[in-house]
matplotlib code that plots the C-alpha trace (Angstrom):
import matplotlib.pyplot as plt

x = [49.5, 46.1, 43.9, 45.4, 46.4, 44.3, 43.6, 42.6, 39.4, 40.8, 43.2, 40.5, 38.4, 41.1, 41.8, 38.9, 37.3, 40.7, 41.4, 41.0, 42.8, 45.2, 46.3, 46.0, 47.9, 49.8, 50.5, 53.2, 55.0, 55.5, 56.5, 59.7, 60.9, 60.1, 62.3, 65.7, 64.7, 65.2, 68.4, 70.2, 68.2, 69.9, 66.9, 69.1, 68.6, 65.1, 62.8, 59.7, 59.5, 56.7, 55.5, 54.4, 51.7, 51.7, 48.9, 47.7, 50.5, 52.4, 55.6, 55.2, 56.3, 59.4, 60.4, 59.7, 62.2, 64.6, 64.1, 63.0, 62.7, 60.7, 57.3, 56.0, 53.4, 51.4, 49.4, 47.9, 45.0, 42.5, 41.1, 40.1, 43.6, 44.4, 41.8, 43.0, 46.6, 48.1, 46.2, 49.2, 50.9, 49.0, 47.5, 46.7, 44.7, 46.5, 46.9, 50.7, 50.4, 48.0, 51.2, 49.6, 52.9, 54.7, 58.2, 60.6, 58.3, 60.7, 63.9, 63.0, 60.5, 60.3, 57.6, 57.1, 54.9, 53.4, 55.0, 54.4, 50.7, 50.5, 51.0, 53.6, 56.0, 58.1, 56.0, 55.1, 59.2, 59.6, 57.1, 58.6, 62.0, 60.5, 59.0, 62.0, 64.7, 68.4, 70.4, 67.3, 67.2, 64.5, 63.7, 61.8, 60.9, 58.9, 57.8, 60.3, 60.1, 56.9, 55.4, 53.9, 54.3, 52.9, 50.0, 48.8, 49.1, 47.4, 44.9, 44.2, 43.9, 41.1, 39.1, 39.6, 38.2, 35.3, 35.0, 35.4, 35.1, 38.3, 39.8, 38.2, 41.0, 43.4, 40.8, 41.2, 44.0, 47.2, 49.8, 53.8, 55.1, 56.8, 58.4, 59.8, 60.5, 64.1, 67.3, 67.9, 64.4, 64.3, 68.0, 67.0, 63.6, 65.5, 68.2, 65.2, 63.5, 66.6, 68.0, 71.7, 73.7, 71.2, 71.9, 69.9, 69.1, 67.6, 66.3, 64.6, 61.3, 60.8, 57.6, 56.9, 52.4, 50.7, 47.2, 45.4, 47.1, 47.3, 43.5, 42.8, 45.2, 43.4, 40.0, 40.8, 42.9, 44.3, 42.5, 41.4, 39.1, 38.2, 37.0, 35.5, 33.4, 31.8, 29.9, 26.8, 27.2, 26.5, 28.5, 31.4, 31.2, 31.5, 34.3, 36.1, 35.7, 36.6, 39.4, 40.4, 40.1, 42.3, 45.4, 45.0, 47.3, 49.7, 53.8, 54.5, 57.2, 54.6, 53.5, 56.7, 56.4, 59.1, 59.5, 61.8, 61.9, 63.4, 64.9, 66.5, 67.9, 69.0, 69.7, 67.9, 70.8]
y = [134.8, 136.6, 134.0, 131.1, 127.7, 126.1, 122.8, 124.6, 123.0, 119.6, 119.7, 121.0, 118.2, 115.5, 116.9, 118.5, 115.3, 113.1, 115.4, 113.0, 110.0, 112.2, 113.6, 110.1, 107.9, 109.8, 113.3, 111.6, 109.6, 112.7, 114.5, 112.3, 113.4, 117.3, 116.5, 115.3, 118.2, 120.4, 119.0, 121.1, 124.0, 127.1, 128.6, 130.0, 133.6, 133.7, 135.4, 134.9, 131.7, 130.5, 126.9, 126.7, 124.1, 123.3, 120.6, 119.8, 121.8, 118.3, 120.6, 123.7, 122.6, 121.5, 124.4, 126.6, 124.6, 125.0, 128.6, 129.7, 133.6, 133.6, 133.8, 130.5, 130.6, 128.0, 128.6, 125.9, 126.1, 123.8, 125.7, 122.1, 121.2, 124.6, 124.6, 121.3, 123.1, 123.8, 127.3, 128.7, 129.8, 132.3, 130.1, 131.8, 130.2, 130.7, 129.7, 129.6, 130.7, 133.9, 135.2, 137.1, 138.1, 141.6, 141.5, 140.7, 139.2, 136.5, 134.9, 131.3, 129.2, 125.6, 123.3, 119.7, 117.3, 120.9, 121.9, 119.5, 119.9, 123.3, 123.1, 125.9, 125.3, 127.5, 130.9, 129.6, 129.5, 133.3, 134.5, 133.1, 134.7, 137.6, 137.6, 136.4, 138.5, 138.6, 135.9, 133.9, 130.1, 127.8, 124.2, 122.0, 118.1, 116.8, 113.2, 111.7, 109.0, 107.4, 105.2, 101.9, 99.0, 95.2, 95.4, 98.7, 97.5, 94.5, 96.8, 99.3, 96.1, 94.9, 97.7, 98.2, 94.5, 95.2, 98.0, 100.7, 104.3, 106.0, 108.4, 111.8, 113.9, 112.0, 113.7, 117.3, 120.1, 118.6, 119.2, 119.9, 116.6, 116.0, 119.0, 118.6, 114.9, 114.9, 116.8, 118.0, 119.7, 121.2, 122.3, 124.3, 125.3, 127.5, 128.6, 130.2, 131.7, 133.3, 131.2, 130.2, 128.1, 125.3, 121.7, 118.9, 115.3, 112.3, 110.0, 106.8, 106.5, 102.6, 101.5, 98.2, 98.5, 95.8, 94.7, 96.1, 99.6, 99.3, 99.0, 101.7, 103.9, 102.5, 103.2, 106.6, 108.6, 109.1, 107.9, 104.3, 106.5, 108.7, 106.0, 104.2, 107.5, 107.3, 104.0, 103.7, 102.4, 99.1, 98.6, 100.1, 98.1, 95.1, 96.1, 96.5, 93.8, 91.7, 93.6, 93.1, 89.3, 89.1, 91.6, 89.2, 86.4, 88.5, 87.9, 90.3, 91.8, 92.9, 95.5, 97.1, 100.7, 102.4, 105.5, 108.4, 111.7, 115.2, 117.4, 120.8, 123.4, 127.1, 130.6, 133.9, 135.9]
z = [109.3, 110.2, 108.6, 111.4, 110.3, 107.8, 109.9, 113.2, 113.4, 113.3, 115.5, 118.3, 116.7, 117.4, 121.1, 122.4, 122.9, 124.6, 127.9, 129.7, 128.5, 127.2, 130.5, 132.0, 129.2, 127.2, 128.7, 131.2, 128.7, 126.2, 129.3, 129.9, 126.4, 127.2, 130.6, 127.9, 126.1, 129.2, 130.0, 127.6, 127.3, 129.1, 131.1, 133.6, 134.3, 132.3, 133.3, 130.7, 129.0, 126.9, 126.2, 123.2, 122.6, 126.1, 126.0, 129.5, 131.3, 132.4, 131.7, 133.3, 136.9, 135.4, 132.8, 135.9, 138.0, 136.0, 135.6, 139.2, 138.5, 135.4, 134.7, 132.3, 130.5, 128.7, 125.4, 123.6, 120.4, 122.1, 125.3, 126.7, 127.4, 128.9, 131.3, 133.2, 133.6, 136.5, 137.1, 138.7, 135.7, 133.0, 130.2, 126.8, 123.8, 120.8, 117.2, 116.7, 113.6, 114.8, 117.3, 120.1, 121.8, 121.3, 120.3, 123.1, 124.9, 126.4, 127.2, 126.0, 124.2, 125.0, 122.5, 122.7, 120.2, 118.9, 115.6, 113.3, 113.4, 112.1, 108.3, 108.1, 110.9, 109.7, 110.1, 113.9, 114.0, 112.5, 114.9, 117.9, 117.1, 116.5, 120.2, 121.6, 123.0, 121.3, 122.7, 123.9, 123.3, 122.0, 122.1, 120.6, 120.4, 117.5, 116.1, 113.4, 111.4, 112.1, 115.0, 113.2, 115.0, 114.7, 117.4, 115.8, 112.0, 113.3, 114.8, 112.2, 109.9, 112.0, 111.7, 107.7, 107.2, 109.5, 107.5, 110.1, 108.1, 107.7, 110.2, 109.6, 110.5, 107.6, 104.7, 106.3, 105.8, 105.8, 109.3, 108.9, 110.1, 106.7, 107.3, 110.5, 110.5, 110.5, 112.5, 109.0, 108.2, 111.4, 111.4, 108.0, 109.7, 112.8, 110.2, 107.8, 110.5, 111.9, 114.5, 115.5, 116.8, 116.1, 117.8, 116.8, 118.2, 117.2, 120.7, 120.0, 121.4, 123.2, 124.9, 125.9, 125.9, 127.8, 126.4, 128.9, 128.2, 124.5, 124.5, 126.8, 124.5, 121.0, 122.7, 123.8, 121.4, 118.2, 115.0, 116.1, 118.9, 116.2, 113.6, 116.5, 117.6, 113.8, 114.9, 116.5, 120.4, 120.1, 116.3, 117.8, 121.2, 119.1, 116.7, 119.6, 121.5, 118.2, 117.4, 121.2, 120.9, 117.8, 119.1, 122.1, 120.7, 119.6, 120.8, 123.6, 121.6, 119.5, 121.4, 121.6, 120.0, 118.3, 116.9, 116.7, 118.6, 117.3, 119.5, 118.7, 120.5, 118.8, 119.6, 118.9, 117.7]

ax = plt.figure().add_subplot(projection="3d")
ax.plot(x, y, z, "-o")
ax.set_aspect("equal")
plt.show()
């Protein structure tokens, strides 16, 4: 675990960059998930709880809500994201594979849309039971299945036949989503690294983009932002823009993104 997780430098590539948009577009809709999450996780009586992967702190207020006495604290890998948190709670960069916690270090762990980019989820797992306290309770949201949808193949389409480069994250260091995917992978994923009492959920993730919103969310994060950023200004002003005039006559229910949400909840025993 000392040598961190092998794709490190990607993922600060892929988020360093987004803050921004990512606080603005996408930040609030993970955080609805991380709000069903809390629903059943027992933070009552905490009184240290960790978010792991905490992003740009959108959960924070609410984990601390529901556990008024504790101190929360954030950690995240990409420092850029940590310093637009709310600075009211003690924020730690932190490879979650590199654990920089002691042992017993607190009551709960709560970690949404983190896991599944570190390529061995389960060691960040064994090293949060280890810093947990016996009868402490983790809980954790992940991506499932997958999140294609018309407008986006339509997009990503676009861009291969205008011969965009590809994403330059996709030829680096694999992540863990294949191995967290499913209730059943990360049901065996809490059991190996020593949890009980292990629930598990699958939530369907429904959004309905308008076009206007689907573009700023193509042009500002994930890989279509990234394979844009590998043009020159005016190359990649215009494979937008054509790409923007051909999603344009797409059906409305086009733009309607599904995908599948993980949620698990589990004991430290």
């Amino acid at each position: 675990m000392t040598e961190g997780a092998a794709n490190a430098e990607t993922v600060r590539g892929m988020y360093t960059p987004i803050v921004s948009d990512y606080e603005e577009i996408w930040a609030p809709l993970l955080r609805e998930f991380g709000l069903r999450l809390l629903e059943r996780a027992r933070l009552d009586g905490a009184e240290r709880v960790l978010d792991l992967g905490c992003g740009v702190g959108k959960l924070l207020p609410d984990i601390a809500e529901r556990a008024p006495d504790a101190v929360v604290t954030g950690c995240d890998l990409v420092e850029a994201m940590l310093r637009v948190a709310p600075a009211r709670y003690p924020r730690v960069v932190m490879d979650a594979t590199r654990w920089a916690f002691a042992p017993d270090a607190f009551d709960a762990v709560v970690s949404t849309f983190m896991l599944f980019h570190l390529p061995t989820p389960e060691a960040a797992l064994s090293a949060a039971r280890s810093a947990m306290r016996q009868g402490g309770e983790i809980a954790i949201a992940v991506w499932g299945t997958g999140e294609s949808f018309p407008a986006m193949t339509a997009w990503d389409e676009i861009f291969d036949r205008l011969e965009v480069p590809p994403d330059p994250a996709a030829s680096g260091p694999t992540d863990g989503r294949e191995l967290t995917n499913s209730t059943e992978k990360m049901a065996n994923l809490l059991d190996a690294a020593g949890f009980a009492s292990i629930e598990t959920e699958s939530v369907e993730w429904l959004l309905r983009w308008d076009l206007d919103r689907f573009l700023e969310w193509r042009r500002g994060m994930g890989p279509s932002r990234r394979r844009l950023a590998s043009l020159g200004p005016e190359r990649r002003e215009a494979v937008f823009r054509t790409a923007a005039d051909e999603i344009a006559g797409l059906d409305p229910d086009d733009f309607v993104h599904r995908d599948e949400v993980v949620m698990a909840w589990a004991g430290a025993s």
